[in-house]
C-alpha positions as CSV (number, residue, x, y, z in Angstrom):
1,X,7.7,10.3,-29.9
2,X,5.1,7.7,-31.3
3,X,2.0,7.0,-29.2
4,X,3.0,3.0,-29.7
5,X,4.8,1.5,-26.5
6,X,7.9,-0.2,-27.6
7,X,7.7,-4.1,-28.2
8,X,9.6,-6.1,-25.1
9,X,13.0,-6.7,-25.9
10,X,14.9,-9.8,-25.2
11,X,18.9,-9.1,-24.9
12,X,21.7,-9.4,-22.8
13,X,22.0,-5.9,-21.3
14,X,18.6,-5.6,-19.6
15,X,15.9,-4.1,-22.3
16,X,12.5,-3.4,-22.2
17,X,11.2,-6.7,-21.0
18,X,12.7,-7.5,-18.0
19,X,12.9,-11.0,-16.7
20,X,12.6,-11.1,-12.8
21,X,11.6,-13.1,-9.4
22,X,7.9,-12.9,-8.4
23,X,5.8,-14.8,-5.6
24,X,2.6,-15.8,-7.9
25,X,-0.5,-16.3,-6.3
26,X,-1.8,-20.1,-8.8
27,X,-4.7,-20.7,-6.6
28,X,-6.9,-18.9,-3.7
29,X,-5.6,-19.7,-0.4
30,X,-2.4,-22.0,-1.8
31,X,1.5,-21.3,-1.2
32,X,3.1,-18.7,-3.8
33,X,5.0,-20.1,-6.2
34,X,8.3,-17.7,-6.4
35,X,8.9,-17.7,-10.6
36,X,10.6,-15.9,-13.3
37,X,8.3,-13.1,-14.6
38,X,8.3,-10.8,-17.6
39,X,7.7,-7.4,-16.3
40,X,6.7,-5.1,-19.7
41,X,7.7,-1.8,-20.5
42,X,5.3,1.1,-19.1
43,X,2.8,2.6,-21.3
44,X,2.1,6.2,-21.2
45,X,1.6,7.5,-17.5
46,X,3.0,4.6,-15.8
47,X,6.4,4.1,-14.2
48,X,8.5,1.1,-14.0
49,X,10.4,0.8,-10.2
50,X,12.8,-1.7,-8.8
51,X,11.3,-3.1,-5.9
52,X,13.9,-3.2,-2.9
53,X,11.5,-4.7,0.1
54,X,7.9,-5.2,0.8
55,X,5.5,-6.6,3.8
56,X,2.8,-8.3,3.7
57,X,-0.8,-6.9,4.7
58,X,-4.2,-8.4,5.6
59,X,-5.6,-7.3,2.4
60,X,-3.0,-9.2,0.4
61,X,-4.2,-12.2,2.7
62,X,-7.9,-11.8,2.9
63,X,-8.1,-11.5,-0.9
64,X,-5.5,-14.4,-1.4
65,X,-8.1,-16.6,0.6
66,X,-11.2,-15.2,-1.6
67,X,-12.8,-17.7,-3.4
68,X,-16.0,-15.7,-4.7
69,X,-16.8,-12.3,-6.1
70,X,-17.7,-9.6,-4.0
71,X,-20.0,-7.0,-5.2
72,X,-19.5,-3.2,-5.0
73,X,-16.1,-2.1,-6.5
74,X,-14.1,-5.3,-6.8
75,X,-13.8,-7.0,-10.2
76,X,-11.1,-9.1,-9.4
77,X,-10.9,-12.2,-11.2
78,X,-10.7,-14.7,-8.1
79,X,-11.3,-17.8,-10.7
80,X,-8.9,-16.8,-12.8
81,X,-6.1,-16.8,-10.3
82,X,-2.7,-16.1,-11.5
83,X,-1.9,-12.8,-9.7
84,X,1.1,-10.9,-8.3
85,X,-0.1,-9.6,-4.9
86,X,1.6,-7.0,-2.7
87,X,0.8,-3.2,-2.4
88,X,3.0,-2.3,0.7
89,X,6.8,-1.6,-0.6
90,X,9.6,0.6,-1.3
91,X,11.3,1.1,-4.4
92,X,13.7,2.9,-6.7
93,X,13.6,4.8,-9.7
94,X,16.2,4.8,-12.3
95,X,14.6,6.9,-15.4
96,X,15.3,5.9,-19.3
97,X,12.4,7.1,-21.4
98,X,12.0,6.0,-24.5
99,X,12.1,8.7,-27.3
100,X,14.3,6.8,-29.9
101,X,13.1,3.3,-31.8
102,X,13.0,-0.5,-30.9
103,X,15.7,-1.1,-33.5
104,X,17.9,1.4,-32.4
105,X,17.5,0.1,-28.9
106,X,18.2,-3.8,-29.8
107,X,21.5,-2.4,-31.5
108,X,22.2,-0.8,-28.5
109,X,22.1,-4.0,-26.8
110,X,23.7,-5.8,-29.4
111,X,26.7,-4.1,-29.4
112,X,27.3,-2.5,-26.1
113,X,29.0,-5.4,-25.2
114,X,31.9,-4.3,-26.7
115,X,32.9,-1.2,-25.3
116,X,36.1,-0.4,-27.7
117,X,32.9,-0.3,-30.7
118,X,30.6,1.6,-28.2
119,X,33.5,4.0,-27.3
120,X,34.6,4.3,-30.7
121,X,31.8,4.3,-32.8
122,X,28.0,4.2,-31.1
123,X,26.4,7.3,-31.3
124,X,23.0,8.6,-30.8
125,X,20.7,11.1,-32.7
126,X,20.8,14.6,-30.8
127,X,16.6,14.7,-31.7
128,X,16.4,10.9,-30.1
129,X,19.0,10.9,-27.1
130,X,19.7,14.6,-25.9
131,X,22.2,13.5,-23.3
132,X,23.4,9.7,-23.9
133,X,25.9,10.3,-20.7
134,X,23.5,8.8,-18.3
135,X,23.2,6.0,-20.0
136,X,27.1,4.7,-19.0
137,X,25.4,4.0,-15.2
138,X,22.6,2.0,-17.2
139,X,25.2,-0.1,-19.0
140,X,27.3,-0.5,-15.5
141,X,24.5,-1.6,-13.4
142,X,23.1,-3.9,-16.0
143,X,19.5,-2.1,-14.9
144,X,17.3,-0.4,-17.4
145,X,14.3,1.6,-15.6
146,X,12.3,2.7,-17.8
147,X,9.0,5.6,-17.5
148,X,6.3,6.0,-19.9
149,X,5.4,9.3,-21.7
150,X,3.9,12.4,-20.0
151,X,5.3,11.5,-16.7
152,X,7.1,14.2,-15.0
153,X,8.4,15.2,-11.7
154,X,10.6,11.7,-11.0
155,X,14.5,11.3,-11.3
156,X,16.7,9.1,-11.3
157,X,17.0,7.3,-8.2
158,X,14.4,8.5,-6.0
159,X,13.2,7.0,-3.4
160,X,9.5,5.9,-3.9
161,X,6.4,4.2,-2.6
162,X,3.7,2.8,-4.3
163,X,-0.2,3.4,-2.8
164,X,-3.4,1.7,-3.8
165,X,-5.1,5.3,-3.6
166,X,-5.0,7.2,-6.6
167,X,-4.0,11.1,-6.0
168,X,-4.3,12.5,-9.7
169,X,-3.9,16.4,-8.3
170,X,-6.7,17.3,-10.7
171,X,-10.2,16.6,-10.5
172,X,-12.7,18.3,-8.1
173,X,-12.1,15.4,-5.1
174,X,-8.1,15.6,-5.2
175,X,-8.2,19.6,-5.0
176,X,-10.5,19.6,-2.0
177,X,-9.5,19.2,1.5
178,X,-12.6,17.3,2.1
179,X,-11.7,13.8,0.0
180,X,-8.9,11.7,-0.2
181,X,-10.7,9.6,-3.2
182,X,-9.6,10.5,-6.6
183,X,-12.9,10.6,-8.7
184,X,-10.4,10.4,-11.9
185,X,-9.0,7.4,-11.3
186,X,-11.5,5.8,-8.6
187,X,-10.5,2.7,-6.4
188,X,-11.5,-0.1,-7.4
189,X,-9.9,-4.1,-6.9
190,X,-9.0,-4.7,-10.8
191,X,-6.7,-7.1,-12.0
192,X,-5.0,-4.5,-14.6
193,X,-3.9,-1.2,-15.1
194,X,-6.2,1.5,-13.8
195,X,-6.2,3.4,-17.5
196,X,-6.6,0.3,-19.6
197,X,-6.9,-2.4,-17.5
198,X,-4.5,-4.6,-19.2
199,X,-1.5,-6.5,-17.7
200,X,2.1,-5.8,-17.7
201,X,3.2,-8.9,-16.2
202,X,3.4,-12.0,-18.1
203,X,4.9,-15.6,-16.9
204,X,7.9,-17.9,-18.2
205,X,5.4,-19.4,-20.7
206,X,3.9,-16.1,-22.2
207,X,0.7,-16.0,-19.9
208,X,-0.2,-13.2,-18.7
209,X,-0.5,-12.3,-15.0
210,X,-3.0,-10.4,-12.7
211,X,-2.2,-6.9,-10.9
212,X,-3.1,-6.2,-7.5
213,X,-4.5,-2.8,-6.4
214,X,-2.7,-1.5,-9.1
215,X,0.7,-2.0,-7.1
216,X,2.0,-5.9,-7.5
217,X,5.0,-5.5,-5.3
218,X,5.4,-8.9,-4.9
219,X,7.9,-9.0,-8.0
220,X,11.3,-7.6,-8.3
221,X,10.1,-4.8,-10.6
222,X,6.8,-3.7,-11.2
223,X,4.9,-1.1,-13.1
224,X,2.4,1.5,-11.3
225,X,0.6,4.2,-12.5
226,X,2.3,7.6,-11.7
227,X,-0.7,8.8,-9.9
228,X,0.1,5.7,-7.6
229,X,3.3,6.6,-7.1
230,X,5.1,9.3,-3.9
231,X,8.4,10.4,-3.8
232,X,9.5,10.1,-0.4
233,X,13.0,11.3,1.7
234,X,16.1,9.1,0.8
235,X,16.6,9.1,4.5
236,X,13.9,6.8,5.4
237,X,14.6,2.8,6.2
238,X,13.3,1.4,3.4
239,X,10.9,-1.4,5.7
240,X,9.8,2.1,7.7
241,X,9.1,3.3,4.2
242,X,7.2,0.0,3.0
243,X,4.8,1.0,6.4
244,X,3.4,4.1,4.7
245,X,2.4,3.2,1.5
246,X,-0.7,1.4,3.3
247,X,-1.1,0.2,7.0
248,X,1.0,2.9,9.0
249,X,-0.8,5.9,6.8
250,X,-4.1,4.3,7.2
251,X,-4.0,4.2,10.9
252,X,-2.2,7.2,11.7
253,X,-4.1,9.3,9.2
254,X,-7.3,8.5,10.5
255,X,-6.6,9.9,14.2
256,X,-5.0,12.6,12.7
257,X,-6.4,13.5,8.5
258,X,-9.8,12.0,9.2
259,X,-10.7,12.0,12.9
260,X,-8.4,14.8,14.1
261,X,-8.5,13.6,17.7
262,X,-8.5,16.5,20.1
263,X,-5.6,16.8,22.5
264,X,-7.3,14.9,26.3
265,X,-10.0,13.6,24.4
266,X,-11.2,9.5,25.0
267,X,-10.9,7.1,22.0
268,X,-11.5,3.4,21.7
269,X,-10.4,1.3,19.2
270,X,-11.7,-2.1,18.2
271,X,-9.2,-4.3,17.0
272,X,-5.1,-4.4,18.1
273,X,-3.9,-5.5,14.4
274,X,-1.4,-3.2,12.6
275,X,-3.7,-0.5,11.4
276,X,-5.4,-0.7,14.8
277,X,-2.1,-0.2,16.8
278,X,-1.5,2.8,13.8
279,X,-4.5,4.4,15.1
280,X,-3.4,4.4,18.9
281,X,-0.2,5.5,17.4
282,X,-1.6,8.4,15.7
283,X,-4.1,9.2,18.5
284,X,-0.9,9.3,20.9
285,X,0.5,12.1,19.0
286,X,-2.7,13.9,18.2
287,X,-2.5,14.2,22.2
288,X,-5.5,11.8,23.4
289,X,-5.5,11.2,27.4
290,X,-7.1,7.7,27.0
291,X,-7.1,5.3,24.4
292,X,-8.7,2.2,24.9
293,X,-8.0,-1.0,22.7
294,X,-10.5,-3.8,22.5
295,X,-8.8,-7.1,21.2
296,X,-9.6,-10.8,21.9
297,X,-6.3,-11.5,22.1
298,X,-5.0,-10.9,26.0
299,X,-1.1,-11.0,24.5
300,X,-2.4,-7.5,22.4
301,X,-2.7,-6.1,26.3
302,X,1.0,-6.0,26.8
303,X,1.7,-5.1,23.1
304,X,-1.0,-2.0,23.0
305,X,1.1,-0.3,25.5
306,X,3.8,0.0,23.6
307,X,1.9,2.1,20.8
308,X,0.3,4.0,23.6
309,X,-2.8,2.1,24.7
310,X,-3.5,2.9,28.4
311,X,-6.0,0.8,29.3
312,X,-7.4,-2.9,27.6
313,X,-10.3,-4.7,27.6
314,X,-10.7,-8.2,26.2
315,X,-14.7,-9.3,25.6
316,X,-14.3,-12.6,26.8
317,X,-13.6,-11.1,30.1
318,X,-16.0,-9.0,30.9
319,X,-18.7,-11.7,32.6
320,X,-22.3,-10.0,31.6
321,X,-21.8,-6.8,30.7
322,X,-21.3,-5.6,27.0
323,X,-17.9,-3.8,25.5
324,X,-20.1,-0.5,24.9
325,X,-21.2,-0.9,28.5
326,X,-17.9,-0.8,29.9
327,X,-16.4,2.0,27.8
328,X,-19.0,4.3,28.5
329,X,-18.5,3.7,32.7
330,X,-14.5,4.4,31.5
331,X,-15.3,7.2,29.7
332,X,-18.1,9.2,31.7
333,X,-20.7,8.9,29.0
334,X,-18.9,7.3,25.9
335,X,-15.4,7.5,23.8
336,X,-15.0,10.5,21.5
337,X,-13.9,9.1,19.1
338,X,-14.4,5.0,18.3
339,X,-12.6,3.1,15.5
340,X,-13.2,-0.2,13.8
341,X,-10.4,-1.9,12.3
342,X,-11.3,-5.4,12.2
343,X,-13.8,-5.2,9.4
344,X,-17.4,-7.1,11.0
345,X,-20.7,-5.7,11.7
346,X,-21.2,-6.4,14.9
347,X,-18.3,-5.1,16.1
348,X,-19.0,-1.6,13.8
349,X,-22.1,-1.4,16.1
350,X,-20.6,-2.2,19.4
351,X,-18.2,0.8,18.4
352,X,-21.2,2.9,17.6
353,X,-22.7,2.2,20.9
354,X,-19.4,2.9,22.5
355,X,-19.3,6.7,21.1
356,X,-20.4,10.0,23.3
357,X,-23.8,11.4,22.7
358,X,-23.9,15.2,21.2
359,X,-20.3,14.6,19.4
360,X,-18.8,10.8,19.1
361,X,-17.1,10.0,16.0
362,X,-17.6,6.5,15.1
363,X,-14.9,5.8,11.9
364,X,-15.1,2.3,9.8
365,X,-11.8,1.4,8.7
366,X,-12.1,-2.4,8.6
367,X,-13.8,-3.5,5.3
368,X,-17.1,-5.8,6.3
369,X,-15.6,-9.3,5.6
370,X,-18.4,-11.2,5.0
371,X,-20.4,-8.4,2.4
372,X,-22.7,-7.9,5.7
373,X,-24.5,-4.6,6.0
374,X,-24.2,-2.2,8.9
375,X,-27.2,-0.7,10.7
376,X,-27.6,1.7,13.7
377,X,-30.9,3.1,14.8
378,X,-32.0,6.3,13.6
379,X,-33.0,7.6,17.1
380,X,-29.3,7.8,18.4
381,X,-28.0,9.3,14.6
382,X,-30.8,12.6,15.9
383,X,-28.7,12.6,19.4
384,X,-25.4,13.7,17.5
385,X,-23.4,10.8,17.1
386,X,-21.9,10.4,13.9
387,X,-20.4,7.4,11.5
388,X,-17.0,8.2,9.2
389,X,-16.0,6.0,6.3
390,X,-12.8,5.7,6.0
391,X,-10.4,4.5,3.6
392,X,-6.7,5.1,3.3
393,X,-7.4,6.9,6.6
394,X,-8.4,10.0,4.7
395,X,-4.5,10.4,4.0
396,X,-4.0,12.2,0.0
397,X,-0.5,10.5,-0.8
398,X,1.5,12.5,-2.8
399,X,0.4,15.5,-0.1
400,X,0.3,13.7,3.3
401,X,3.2,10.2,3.4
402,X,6.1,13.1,2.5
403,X,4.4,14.8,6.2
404,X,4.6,11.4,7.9
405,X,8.0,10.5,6.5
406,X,9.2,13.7,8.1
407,X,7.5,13.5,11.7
408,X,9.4,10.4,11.9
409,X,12.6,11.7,10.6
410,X,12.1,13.9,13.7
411,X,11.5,11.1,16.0
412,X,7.6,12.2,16.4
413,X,6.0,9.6,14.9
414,X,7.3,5.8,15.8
415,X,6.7,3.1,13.0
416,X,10.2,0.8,13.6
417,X,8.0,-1.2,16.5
418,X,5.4,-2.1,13.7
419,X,8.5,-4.7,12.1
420,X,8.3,-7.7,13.5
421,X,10.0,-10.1,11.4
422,X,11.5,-10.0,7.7
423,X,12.4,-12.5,5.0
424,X,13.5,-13.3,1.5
425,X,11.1,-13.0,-1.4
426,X,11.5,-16.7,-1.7
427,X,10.2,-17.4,1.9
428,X,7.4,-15.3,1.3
429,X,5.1,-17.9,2.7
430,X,6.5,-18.2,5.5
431,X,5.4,-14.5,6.0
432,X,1.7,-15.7,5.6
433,X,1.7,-18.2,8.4
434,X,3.3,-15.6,10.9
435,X,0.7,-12.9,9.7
436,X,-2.3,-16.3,10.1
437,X,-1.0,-17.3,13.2
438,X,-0.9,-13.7,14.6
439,X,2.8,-13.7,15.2
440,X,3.9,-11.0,13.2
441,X,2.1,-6.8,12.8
442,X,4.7,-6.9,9.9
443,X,6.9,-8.7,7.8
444,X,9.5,-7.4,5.7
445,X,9.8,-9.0,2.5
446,X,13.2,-8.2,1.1
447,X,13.8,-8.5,-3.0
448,X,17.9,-9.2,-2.7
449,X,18.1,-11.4,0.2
């Protein structure tokens, strides 16, 4: 096989290029545009996957909004616009490599249509097609899938989510059981590929188009590196599915990967969004006796309970005392564990001054919103408390969403209550102003509806 990635071809029967429905993001903080999108073949290491539903998540929404550059690991190109967001979704994966040329392939095309030719008369080189049968369901469904070289492990039809976490299974942070983040392939907010940084999207006129956390789900197909990509049971609901590849992992995985919250233990947990209501999901199975959510919003008292909050408290209520004042009276001397999913610095130290001395765990999931540092006073670090970073809820994909799929196979873990609403890819915006109005935990975005 050459090294060279076959040119996009244009053809009846779907080819290399293929020409498909995408909400693009054409300015920061402006209604998608839903538009026909070139979606290239995938390079070496990289799969392409049909999309069958996504949901929306307050990442794809904070960094829709963003107008200026934040420092650190983010180099997306906010002025440049022009970018396919979404990195929640499930998809499918029908396999065709590419061993044999461009011009064999366009005279596949070409003539294909007639089947009494193809039946008589097409035939493939043993050395470039060792088994041209499983092409027929290619021809059938008019859908070519398509995998670049050196990727293994995938067949056709799996069941598949994308992540924004990288697990390459290789270097020294993906073999230990202490890190979740791949030093091979390190997060970072790009607006290409993670090996080359270059696009495989391009628009109706030939432009070319921004990725998103490597994932770009808002587009019928989409191409992800395979170290981006988990194989997951054919038995999950596809919108259940969407929910691990970021907010229901993050969540849960912190209680359980990162925290590991003790059976009868106290936690507290600032902020009732989706990832928040996660983590009183996963602290409810890891066996916590109280879990305490913190939320501004007095509707996210009645809501909490559902994910196994037992007891709320709202800061605007609370007359002169502080948040950190009243969960240490609950808890006798302080939560065990404390988690901050909002993403502000105040509220990172109200969680800090919320955790037990000798052993509280205070773990930062929220991403500081506003580039604002975080400071806590050395004296109380000395008395034992501790602070966790944590991102993707300490979760290794390829290792730990196959372990959530199957505790809620077996009715352990519950993610269906997290689905709020759903809607087609061309009402995607609609999505948005449930997620801005705080109407919605999550919205299914469906591809073929």
């Amino acid at each position: 096989m050459e090294d060279k990635c076959p040119e996009p071809i244009h053809c009846k029967v779907p080819a290399a290029a293929r020409r498909r429905a995408a909400a693009v993001c054409r300015a920061a903080g402006e209604p998608l545009t839903v538009e026909e999108v070139v979606v290239d073949p995938p390079r070496a290491y990289e799969l392409r996957i049909k999309i069958v539903c996504t949901s929306l998540c307050h990442s794809d929404v904070t960094f829709w909004r963003m107008k200026v550059r934040i420092a650190g690991p983010i180099s997306f190109p906010i002025a440049r616009v022009r970018v396919i967001f979404g990195h929640e979704a499930f998809g499918k994966c029908s396999l065709l490599r590419f061993p044999f040329s461009v011009l064999l392939f366009e005279n596949f095309c070409a003539l294909a249509e007639d089947s009494a030719w193809f039946g008589l008369h097409f035939k493939f080189h043993e050395k470039d097609v060792p088994n041209p049968d499983f092409l027929w369901p290619v021809i059938r469904d008019r859908v070519v899938e398509s995998v670049g070289e050196h990727v293994e492990g995938f067949a056709a039809g799996d069941s598949v989510v994308p992540t924004f976490l990288s697990q390459c299974s290789e270097c020294t942070d993906c073999k230990s059981s202490r890190s979740n983040v791949c030093s091979k392939y390190r997060f970072a907010v790009r607006p290409g590929m993670p090996r080359d940084d270059t696009t495989r999207f391009r628009d109706a006129g030939g432009s070319p188009l921004h990725h998103f956390l490597g994932v770009s789900s808002f587009s019928e197909y989409t191409v992800v590196d395979v170290t981006q990509v988990v194989k997951v049971d054919p038995a999950l609901p596809p919108p259940t599915a969407c929910l691990l590849s970021c907010g229901a992992s993050t969540g849960v995985g912190a209680a359980w990967k990162l925290a590991k919250v003790e059976p009868g233990s106290s936690v507290a947990i600032f902020g009732l969004g989706a990832v928040g209501l996660a983590v009183a999901e996963g602290a409810r199975i890891c066996g916590a006796s109280k879990i305490i959510g913190v939320d501004l919003n007095p509707e996210k008292d009645e809501l909490g309970k559902k994910f196994g909050v037992t007891h709320f408290i709202n800061p605007k209520e609370l007359g002169e005392k502080t948040v950190s004042q009243v969960i240490i009276e609950m808890t006798d001397g302080g939560a065990d564990y404390c988690f901050e999913c909002i993403g502000l610095a105040a509220l990172m130290s109200d969680a800090f001054q919320s955790s037990r001395e000798g052993w509280g765990k205070t773990i930062i999931l929220g991403v500081e919103m506003h580039g604002a540092p975080f400071s806590i006073p050395s004296r109380e670090i000395l008395h034992g408390k501790c602070v966790m970073g944590s991102l993707f809820g300490g979760v290794k994909p390829k290792q730990d969403i196959p372990i959530l799929a199957e505790k809620y196979l077996n009715k352990e873990l519950e993610l269906d209550k997290f689905i709020t609403h759903e809607v087609a890819l061309k009402d995607i915006n609609t999505a948005f102003d449930l997620l801005l109005q705080g109407k919605s935990l999550r919205c299914t975005i469906w591809m073929d509806k």
